[in-house]
C-alpha positions in Angstrom: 130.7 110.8 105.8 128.5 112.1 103.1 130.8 112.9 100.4 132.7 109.4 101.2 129.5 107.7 100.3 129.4 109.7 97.4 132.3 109.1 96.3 132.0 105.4 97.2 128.9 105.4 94.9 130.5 107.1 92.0 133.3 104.1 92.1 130.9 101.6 91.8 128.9 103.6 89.5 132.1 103.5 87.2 132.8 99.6 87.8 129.4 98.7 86.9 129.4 100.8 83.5 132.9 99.6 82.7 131.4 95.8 82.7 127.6 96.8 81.6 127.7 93.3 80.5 128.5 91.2 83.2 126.8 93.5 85.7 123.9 93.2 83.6 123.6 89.6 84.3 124.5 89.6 87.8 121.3 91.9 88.4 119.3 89.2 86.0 120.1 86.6 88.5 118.7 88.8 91.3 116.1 89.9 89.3 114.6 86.4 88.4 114.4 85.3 92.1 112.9 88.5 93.3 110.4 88.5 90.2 109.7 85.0 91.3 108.1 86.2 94.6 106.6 89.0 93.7 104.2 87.5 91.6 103.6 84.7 94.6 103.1 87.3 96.8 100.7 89.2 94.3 99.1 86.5 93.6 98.2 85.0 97.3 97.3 88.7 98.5 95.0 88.4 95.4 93.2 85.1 96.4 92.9 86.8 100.0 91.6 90.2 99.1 88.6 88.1 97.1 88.0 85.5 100.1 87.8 88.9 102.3 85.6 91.0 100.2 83.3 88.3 99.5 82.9 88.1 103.2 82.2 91.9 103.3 79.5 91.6 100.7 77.4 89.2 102.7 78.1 90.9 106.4 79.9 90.9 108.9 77.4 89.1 110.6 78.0 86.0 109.1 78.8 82.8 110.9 79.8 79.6 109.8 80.1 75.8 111.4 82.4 72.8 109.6 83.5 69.5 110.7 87.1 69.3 111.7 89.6 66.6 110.5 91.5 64.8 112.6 94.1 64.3 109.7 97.2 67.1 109.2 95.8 70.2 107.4 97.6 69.7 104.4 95.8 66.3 103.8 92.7 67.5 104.5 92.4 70.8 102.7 93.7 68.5 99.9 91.0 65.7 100.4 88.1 69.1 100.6 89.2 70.0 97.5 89.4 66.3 95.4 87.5 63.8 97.5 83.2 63.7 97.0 83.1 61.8 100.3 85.1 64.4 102.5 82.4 64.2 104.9 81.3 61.3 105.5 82.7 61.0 108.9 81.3 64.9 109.8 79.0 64.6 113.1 77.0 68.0 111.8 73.7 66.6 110.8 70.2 68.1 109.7 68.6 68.3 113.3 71.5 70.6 114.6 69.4 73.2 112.3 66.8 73.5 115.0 69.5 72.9 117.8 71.6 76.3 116.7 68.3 78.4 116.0 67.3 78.1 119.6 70.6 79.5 120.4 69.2 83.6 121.2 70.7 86.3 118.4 70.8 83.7 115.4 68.6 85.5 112.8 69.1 82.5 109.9 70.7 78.8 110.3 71.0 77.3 106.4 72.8 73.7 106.5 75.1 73.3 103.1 75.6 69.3 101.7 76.8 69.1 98.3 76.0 65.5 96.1 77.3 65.4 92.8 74.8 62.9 90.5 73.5 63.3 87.0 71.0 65.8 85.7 68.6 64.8 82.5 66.6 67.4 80.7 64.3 67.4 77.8 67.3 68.5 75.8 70.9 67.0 77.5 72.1 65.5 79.8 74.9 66.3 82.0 77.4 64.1 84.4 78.8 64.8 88.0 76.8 68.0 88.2 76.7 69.7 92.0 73.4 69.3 93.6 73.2 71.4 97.2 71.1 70.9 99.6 69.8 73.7 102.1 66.9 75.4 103.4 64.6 78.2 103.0 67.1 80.5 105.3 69.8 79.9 102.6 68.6 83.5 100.5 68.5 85.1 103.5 72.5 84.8 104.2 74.1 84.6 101.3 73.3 87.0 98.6 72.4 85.5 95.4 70.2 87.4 92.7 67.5 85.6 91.1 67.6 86.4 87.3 64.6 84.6 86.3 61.5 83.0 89.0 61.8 82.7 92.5 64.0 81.1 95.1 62.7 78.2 97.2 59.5 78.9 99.4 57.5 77.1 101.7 55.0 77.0 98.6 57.3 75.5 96.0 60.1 73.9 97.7 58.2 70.4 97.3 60.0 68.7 94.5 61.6 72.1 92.9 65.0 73.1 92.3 66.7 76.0 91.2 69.2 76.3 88.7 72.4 78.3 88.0 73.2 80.7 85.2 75.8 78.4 83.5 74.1 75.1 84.2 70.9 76.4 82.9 72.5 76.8 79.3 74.0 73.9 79.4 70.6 72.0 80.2 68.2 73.8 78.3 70.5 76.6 75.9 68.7 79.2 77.4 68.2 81.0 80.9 64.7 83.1 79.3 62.1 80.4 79.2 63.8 77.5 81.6 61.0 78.3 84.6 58.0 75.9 84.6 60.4 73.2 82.8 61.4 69.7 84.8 64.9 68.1 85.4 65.6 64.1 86.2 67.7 63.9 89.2 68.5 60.0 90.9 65.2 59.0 89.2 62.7 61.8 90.6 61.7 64.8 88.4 62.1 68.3 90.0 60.6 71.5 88.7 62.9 74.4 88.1 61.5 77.8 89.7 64.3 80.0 89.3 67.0 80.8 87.8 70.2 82.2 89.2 71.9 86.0 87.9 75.8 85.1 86.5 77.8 84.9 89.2 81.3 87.2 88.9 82.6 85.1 92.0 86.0 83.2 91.3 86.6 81.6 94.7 83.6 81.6 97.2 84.2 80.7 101.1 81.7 77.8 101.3 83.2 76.0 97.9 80.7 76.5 95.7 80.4 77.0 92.3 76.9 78.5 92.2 76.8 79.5 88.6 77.2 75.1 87.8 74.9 74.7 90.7 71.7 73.0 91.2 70.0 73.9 94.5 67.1 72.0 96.2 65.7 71.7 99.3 68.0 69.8 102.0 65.5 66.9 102.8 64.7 66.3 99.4 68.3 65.6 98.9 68.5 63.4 102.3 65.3 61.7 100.2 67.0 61.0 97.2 70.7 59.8 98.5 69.7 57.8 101.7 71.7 60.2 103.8 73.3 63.8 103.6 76.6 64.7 105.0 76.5 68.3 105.8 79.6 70.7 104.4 78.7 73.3 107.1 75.9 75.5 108.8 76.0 79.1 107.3 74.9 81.4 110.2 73.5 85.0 110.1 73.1 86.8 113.6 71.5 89.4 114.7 74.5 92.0 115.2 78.8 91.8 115.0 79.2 92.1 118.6 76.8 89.4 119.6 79.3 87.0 117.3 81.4 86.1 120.5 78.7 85.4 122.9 76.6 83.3 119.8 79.8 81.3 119.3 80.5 79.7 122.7 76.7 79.4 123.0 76.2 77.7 119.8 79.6 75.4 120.8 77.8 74.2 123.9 73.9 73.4 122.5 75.8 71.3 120.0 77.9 69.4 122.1 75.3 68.7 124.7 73.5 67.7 122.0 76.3 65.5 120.2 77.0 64.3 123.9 80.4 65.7 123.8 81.5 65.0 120.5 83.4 68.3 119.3 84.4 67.6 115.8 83.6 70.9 114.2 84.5 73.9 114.2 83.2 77.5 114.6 84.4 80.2 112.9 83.8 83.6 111.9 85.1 87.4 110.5 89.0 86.6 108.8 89.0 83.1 110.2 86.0 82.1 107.6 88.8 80.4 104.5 87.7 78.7 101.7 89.8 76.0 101.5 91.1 76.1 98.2 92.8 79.8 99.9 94.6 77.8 102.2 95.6 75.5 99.8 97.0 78.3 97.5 98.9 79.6 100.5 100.7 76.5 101.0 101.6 76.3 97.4 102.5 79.4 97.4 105.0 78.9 100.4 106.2 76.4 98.6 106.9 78.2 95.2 108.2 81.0 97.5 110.7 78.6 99.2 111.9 77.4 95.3 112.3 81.3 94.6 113.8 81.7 97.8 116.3 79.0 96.3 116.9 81.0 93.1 117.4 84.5 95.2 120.5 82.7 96.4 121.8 81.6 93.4 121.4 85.1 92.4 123.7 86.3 95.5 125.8 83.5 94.6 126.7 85.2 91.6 126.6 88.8 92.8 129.3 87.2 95.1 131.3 85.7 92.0 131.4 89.0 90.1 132.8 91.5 93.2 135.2 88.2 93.7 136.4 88.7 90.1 136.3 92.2 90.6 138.2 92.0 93.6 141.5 90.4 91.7 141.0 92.5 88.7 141.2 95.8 90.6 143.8 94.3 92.9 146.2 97.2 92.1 144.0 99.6 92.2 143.4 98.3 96.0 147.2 98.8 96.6 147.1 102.3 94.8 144.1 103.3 97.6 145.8 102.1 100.5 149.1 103.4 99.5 147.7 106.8 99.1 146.1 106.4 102.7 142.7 104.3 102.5 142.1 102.1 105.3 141.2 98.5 105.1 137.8 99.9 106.2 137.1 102.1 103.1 138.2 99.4 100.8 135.8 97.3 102.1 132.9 99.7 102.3 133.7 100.9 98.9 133.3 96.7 97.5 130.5 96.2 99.3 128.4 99.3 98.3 129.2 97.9 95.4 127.8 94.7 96.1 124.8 96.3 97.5 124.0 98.7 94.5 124.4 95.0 91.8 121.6 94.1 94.3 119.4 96.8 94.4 119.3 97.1 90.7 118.1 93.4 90.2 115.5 94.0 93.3 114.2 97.3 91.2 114.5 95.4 88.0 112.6 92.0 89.6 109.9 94.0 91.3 109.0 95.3 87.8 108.9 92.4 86.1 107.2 90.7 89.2 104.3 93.3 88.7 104.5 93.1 84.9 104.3 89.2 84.9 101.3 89.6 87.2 99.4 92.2 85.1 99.8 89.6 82.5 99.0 86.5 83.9 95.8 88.9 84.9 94.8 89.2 81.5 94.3 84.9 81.3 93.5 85.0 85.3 90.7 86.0 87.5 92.7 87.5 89.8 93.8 91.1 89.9 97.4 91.8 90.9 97.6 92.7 94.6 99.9 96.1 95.2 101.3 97.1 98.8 103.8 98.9 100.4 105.0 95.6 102.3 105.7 94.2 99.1 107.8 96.7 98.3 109.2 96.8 101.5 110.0 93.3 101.8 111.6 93.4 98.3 114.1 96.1 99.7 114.7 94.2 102.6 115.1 91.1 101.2 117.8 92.7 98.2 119.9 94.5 100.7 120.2 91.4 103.1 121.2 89.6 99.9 123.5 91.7 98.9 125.6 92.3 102.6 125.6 88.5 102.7 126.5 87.6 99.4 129.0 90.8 99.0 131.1 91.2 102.7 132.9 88.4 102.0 134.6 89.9 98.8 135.0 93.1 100.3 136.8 91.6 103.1 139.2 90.0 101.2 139.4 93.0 99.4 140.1 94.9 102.5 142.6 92.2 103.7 145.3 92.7 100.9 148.2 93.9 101.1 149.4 97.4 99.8 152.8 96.1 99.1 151.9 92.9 97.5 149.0 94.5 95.6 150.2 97.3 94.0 152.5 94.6 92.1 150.2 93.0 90.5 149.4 94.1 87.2 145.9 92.8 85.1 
C-alpha cells in the first residue's frame, strides 16, 4: 500500500511539473480563497483575544448589567454602535445603584451613561465630545491610571471633571499644567482635577473611548441633560465563585424593584462582549461566507484542470489498465492528484493569509492571532475541497475504457 502511494505521488508529482504553469494557477485559485479566511479568522481571534485580556486585567471579579433590546441582535449591536439615543428605552436607572449594593458580596456598583455635547476651553473648542457619567466606585473597578491630579472624590466631585490624555491636548495642547483649569459643558463650568495616563486600549468592553473621554460625576450629568439613560452597571464582587450566587440575587432585587420588568441583562467572565466584537464577528461571517464562495471557485478549477488532464492522458489511462491497473488505481492515482493541486494552494494561502495579516498589523491595532485550529481547519477545509472538486474527474478517468483509450492519441 505504501509504495502504491508512492508511486501514486511520484505520477502526480510528474503531471504537475510537466504543466508548472497551469498547476501554478490552479493552486492560486485555492490559494486566494483560503488566504481569504485566514486573515478573517486572524483577525476575529484578534478582536477576541483583546476583549478577553482586557477582562483579565480588571478581574475576574468583574460584573456587568445592560439593557436588552427587544429588536434582532444584528439591529441592535448596529444601533449601540451608530445611534446617541440607544438607550433611551433602558429601564436601568440611577437608583438601582443602591438597589444592587444591598445585594451581599458586591464590593463596587459604578452606573456608566454616556452624553455626547460640546466642550469649550480657554483655548478650543470641541464638538460631539463623550461626556460619562458615573460614580466614585468607577476607579475602584476599572483600572485607569491617573497621569496628572486625582480622580473624583467625595471632596471634589462637585462640579469637577476629569479629562482624558487625547482630549486634554486637544482642549488645552498640553496634559502638564491642565489641573486647576475650567471647561464649559451645556452652559456650567466644571473644574478639571485630573488627568488620565494614554490609554493603549483598542477596543474596551464597556464602549468607551477613555483617552477622548470626559468623566464627571453621574448626577451632575443627570443635572445638566434633564435625564440620563444608563449604558450599564459595572460590578466588582467580592470573590469569582460568589459571581453565580451575586447574579440571580442581583436579577431578583432588580426586578422586585422594576416590578417585574426584566429588560436587562446580567452578564459576566467570556459572556461580558463589547459590542463592536460581535459586530466584527458577524462581518466577519460574512466575509468568510464571500471567501467561502471564492474557495469553490477555486475547486471549480482544480476540477477543470484534472478534467483536462483526464482527456490528455487518456492513453496513458488505456496503457495502465492494459498492463493490469484497476479502475480503482486509476482513480486513486487522479485524485491524489487532485488532492496534492489542493494542498499546495492551502500551504501557499495559509502563508499568504498570515503574511497579509502581519501586514495589515503594521496599519492595524491588532496583532495576528496564530493557532493550531487555524491550521487545522485550513487542512481540513483543502482536503474536503480537493475530494469534492477532484472524484469526479478521477471517476471518469477510472470509467474509460482500455480499448477505446489506448486509441486515442493527443
Amino acid at each position: 500500500m505504501a509504495l502504491l502511494l508512492k508511486t501514486h505521488f511520484k505520477l502526480a508529482k510528474t503531471s504537475i511539473k510537466e504543466n508548472r504553469t497551469r498547476s501554478f494557477l490552479t493552486c492560486l485559485g485555492i490559494a486566494i480563497g483560503v488566504a481569504s479566511i485566514i486573515l478573517i479568522l486572524s483577525l476575529t481571534g484578534s478582536i477576541s483575544n483583546l476583549v478577553k485580556s482586557e477582562i483579565n486585567e480588571i478581574g475576574s471579579d468583574l460584573m456587568v448589567i445592560r439593557p436588552t433590546s427587544t429588536k434582532d441582535s444584528m439591529t441592535s449591536i448596529v444601533e449601540e454602535l451608530t445611534s446617541a439615543n440607544t438607550f433611551q428605552n433602558s429601564s436601568l436607572t440611577i437608583s438601582d445603584t443602591d438597589v444592587i449594593k444591598k445585594v451581599e458580596n458586591v464590593v463596587a456598583v459604578a452606573p456608566i451613561a454616556i452624553a455626547n455635547n460640546t466642550v469649550i476651553s480657554e483655548k478650543n473648542t470641541l464638538n460631539s465630545v463623550a461626556i460619562l457619567g458615573t460614580n466614585l466606585d468607577f476607579i475602584k473597578i476599572e483600572p485607569l491610571s491617573i497621569r496628572f491630579g486625582a480622580f473624583l472624590t467625595e471632596s471634589n466631585e462637585e462640579k469637577s471633571v476629569v479629562l482624558g490624555h487625547t482630549l486634554s491636548l486637544a482642549l488645552f495642547n498640553t496634559i502638564n499644567s491642565t489641573v486647576g483649569k475650567t471647561v464649559t459643558i451645556m452652559g456650567e463650568k466644571y473644574m478639571v482635577v485630573g488627568v488620565l495616563d494614554k490609554i493603549d486600549k483598542t477596543v474596551s468592553f464597556d464602549n468607551i473611548d477613555y483617552d477622548n473621554a470626559i468623566i464627571m460625576d453621574i448626577k451632575n450629568l443627570n443635572k445638566a441633560t434633564g435625564s440620563t439613560q444608563i449604558q450599564q452597571f459595572n460590578i466588582k464582587v467580592s470573590n469569582t465563585d460568589s459571581l453565580p450566587g451575586v447574579k440571580e440575587e442581583v436579577s431578583k432585587k432588580l426586578t422586585e424593584a422594576k416590578h417585574g420588568d426584566t429588560n436587562f441583562v446580567i452578564a459576566y467572565g467570556d459572556d461580558i462582549t463589547h459590542p463592536a466584537s460581535s459586530l466584527f464577528t458577524i462581518v466577519s461571517g460574512m466575509l468568510a461566507l464571500v471567501a467561502g464562495i471564492s474557495l469553490i471557485v477555486g475547486g471549480i478549477g482544480v476540477m477543470n484542470i484534472m478534467l483536462v488532464s483526464v482527456a490528455e492522458r487518456t492513453h496513458e489511462i488505456g496503457i495502465r489498465k492494459a498492463v493490469g491497473a484497476s479502475g480503482r488505481n486509476v482513480l486513486i492515482q487522479f485524485l491524489f492528484e487532485a488532492l496534492i493541486l489542493s494542498i499546495l494552494g492551502g500551504i501557499f494561502g495559509l502563508v499568504l493569509g498570515y503574511i497579509l495579516a502581519f501586514l495589515l498589523s503594521t496599519v492595524t491595532p491588532f496583532t495576528p492571532y496564530i493557532s493550531w485550529e487555524i491550521v487545522a481547519i485550513t487542512f481540513l477545509t483543502t482536503i474536503i475541497i480537493g475530494i469534492i472538486f477532484g472524484i469526479y474527474p478521477a471517476v471518469k478517468a477510472a470509467s474509460k475504457d482500455s480499448i477505446e483509450s489506448l486509441k486515442h492519441y493527443r
